[in-house]
mmCIF file of the C-alpha atoms, coordinates in Angstrom:
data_MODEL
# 
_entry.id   MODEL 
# 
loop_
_atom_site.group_PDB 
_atom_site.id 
_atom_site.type_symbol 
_atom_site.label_atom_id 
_atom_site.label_alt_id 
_atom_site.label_comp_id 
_atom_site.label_asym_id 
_atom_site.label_entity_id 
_atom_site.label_seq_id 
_atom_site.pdbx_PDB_ins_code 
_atom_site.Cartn_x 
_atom_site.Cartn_y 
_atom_site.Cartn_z 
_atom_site.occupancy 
_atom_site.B_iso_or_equiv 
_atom_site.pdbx_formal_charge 
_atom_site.auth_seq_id 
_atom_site.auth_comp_id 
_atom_site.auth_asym_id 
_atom_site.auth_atom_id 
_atom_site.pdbx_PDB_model_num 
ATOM 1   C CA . UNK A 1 1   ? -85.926  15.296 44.245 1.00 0.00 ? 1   UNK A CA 1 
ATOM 2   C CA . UNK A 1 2   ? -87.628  13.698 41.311 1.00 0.00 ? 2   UNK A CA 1 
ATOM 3   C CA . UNK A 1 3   ? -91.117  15.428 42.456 1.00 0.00 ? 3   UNK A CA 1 
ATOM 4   C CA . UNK A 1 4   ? -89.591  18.918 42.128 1.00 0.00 ? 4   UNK A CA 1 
ATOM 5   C CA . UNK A 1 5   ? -87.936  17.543 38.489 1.00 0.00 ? 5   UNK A CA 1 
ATOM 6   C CA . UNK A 1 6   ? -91.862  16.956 37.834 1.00 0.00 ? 6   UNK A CA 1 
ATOM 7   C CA . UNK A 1 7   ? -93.044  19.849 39.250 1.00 0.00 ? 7   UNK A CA 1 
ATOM 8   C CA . UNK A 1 8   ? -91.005  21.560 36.793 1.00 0.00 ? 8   UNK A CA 1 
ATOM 9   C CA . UNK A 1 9   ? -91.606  18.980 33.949 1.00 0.00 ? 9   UNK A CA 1 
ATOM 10  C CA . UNK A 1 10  ? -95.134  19.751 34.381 1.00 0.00 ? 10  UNK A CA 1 
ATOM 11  C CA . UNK A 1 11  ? -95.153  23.666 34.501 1.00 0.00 ? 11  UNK A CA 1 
ATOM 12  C CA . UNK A 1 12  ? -93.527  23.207 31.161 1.00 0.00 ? 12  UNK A CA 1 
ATOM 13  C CA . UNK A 1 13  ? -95.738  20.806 29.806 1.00 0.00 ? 13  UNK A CA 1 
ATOM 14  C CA . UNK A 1 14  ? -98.959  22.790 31.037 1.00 0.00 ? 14  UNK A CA 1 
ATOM 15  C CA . UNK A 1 15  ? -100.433 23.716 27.674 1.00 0.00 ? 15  UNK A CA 1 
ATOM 16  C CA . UNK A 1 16  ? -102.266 27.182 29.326 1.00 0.00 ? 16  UNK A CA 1 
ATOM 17  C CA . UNK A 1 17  ? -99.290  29.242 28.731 1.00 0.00 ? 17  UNK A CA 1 
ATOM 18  C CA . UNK A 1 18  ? -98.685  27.884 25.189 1.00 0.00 ? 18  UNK A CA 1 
ATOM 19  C CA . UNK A 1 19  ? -102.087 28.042 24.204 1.00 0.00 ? 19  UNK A CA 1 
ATOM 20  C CA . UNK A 1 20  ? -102.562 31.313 25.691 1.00 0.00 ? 20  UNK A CA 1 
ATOM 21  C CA . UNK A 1 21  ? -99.882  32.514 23.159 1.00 0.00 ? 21  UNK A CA 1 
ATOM 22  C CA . UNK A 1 22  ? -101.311 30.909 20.288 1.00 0.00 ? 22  UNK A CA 1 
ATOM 23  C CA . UNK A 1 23  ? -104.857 32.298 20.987 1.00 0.00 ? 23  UNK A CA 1 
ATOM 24  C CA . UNK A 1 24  ? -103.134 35.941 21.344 1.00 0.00 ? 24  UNK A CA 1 
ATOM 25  C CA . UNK A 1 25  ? -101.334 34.973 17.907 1.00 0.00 ? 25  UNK A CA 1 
ATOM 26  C CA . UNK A 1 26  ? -104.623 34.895 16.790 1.00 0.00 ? 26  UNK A CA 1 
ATOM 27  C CA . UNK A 1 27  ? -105.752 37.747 18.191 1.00 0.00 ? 27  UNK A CA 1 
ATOM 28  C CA . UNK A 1 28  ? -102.780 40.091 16.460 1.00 0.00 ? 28  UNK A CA 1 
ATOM 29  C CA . UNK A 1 29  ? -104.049 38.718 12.979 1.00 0.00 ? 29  UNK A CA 1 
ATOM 30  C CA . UNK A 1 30  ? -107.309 39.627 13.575 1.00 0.00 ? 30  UNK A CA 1 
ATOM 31  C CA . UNK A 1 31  ? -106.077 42.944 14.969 1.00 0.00 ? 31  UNK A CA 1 
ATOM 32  C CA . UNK A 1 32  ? -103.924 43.343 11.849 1.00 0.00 ? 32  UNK A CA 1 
ATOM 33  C CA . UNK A 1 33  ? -106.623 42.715 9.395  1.00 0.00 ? 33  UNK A CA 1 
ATOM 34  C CA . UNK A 1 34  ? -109.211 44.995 11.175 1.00 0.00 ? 34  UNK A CA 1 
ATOM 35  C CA . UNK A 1 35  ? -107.268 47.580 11.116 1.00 0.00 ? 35  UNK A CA 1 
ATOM 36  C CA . UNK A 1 36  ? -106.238 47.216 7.323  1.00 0.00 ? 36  UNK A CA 1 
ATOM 37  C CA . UNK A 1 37  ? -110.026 46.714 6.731  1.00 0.00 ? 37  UNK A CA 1 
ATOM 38  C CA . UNK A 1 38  ? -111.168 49.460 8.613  1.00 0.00 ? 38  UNK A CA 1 
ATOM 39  C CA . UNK A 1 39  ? -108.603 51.862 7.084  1.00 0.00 ? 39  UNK A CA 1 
ATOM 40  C CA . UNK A 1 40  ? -110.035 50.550 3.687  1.00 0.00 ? 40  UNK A CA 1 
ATOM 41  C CA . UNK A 1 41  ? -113.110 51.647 4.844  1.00 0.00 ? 41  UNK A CA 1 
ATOM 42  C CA . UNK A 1 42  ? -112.133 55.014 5.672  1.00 0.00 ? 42  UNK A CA 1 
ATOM 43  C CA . UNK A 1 43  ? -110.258 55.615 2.763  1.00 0.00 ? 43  UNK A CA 1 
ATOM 44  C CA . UNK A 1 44  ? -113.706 54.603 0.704  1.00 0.00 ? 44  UNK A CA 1 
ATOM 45  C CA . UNK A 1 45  ? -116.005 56.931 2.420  1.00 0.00 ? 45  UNK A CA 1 
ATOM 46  C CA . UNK A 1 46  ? -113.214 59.379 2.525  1.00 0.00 ? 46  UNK A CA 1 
ATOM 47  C CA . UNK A 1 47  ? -113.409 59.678 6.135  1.00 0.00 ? 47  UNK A CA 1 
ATOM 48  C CA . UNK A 1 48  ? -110.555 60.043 8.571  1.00 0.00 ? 48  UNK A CA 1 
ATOM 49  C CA . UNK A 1 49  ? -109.939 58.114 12.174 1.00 0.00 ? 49  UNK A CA 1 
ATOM 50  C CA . UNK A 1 50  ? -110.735 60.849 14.316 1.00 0.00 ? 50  UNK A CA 1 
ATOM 51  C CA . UNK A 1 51  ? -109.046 59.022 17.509 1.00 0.00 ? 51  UNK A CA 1 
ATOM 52  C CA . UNK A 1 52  ? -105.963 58.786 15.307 1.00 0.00 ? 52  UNK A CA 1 
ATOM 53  C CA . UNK A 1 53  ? -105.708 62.211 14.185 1.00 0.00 ? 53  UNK A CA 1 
ATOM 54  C CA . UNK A 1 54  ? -105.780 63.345 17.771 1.00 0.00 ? 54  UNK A CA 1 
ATOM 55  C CA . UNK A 1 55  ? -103.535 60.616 19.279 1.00 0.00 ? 55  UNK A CA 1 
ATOM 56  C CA . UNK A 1 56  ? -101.448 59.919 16.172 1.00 0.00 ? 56  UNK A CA 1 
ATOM 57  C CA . UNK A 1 57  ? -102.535 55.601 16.968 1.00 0.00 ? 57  UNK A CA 1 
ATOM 58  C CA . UNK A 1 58  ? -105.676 54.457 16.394 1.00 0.00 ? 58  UNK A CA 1 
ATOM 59  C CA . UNK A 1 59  ? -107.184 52.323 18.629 1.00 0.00 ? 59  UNK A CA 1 
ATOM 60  C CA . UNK A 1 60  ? -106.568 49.214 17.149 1.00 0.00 ? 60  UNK A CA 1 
ATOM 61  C CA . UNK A 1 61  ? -103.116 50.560 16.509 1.00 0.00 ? 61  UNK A CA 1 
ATOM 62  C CA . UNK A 1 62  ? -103.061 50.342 20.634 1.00 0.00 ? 62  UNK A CA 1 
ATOM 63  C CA . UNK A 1 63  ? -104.984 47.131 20.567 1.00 0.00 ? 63  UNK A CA 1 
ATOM 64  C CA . UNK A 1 64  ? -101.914 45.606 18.666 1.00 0.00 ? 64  UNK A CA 1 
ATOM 65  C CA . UNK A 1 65  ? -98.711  47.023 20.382 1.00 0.00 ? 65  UNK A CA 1 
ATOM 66  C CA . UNK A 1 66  ? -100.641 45.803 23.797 1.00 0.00 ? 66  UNK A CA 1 
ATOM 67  C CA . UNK A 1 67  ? -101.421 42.584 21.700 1.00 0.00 ? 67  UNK A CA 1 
ATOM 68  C CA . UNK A 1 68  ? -97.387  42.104 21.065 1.00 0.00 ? 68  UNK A CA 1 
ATOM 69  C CA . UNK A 1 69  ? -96.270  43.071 24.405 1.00 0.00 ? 69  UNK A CA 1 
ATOM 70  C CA . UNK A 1 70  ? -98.284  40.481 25.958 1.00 0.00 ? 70  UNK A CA 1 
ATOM 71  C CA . UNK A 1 71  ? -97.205  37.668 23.361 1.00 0.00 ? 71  UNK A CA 1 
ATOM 72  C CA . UNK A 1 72  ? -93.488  38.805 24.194 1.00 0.00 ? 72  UNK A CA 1 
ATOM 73  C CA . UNK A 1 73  ? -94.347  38.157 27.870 1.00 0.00 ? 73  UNK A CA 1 
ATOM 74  C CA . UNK A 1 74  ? -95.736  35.242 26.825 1.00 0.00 ? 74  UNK A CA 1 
ATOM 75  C CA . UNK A 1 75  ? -92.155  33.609 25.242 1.00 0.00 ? 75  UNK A CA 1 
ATOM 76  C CA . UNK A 1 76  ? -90.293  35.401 27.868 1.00 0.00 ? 76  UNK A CA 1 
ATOM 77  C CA . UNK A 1 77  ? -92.321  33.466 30.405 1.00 0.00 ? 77  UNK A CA 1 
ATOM 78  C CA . UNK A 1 78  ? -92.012  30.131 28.425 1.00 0.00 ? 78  UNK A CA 1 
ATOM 79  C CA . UNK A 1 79  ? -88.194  30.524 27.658 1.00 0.00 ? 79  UNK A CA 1 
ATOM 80  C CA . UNK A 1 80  ? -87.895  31.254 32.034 1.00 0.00 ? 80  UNK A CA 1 
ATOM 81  C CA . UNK A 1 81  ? -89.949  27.843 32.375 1.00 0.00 ? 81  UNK A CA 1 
ATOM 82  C CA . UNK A 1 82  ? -87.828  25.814 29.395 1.00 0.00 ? 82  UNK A CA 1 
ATOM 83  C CA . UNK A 1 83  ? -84.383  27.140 31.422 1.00 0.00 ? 83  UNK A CA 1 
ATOM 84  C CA . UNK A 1 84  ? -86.065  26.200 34.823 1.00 0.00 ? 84  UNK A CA 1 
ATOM 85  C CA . UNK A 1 85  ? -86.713  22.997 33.535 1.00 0.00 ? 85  UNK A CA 1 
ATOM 86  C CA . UNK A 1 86  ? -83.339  22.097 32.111 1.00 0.00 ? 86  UNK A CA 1 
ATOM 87  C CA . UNK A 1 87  ? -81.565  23.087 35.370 1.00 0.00 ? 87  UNK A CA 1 
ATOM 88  C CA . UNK A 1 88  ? -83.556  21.262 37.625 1.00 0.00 ? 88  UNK A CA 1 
ATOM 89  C CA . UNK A 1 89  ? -83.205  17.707 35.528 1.00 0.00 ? 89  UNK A CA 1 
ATOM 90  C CA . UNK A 1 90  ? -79.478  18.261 35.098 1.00 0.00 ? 90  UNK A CA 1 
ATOM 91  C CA . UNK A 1 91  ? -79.235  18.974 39.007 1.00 0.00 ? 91  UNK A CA 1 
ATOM 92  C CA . UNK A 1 92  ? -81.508  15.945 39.523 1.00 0.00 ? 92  UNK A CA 1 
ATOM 93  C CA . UNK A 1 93  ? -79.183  14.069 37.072 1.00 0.00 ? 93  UNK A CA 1 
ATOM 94  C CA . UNK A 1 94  ? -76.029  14.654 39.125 1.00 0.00 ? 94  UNK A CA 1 
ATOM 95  C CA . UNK A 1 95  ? -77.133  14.204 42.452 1.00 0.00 ? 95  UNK A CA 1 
ATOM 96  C CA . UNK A 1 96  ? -78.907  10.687 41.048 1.00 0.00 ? 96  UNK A CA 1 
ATOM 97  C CA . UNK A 1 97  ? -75.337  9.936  39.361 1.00 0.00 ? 97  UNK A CA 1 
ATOM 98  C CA . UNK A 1 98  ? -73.729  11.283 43.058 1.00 0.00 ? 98  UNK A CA 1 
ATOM 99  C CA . UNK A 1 99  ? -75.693  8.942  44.969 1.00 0.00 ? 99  UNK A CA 1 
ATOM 100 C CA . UNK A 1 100 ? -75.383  6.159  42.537 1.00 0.00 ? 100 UNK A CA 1 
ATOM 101 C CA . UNK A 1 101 ? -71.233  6.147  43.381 1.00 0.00 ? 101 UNK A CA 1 
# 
């Protein structure tokens, strides 16, 4: 019992999925401020995104939805792992406290 309450512990504990978000965190900004710089641009040369004016994104407009979707995966994943956690210590706890009687 307590090796699958570690197992779990662990999974939680394994920094790959919360440092995967925070690196894709990073990403978005970067995104976010290459698109604002590149529309800058445009706007300076007086120059339109031809990608955008045929798909009505532009590609870093796609970049960043796919960028957000993944980082909601991301928490979804990590709130599944949290709950997973919690329910296999509190079952550990009561069948410790059962056998303990």
């Amino acid at each position: 019992m307590v090796q699958v309450a570690d197992r779990a512990v662990n999974m939680l504990n394994d920094q790959s999925l919360v440092s995967q978000r925070e690196r894709a965190k990073a990403v978005l900004a970067e995104l976010k401020q290459a698109r604002s710089a590149c529309e800058e641009h445009g706007n300076r040369l007086n120059r339109s995104d031809l990608y955008k004016t045929v798909t009505g994104r532009s590609a870093l407009d796609a970049a960043i939805s796919s960028t957000e979707r993944m980082i909601e995966t991301l928490d979804r994943t990590l709130a599944k792992a949290t709950l997973e956690v919690e329910v296999r210590a509190s079952a550990l706890l009561n069948r410790q406290r059962t056998a303990a009687r």
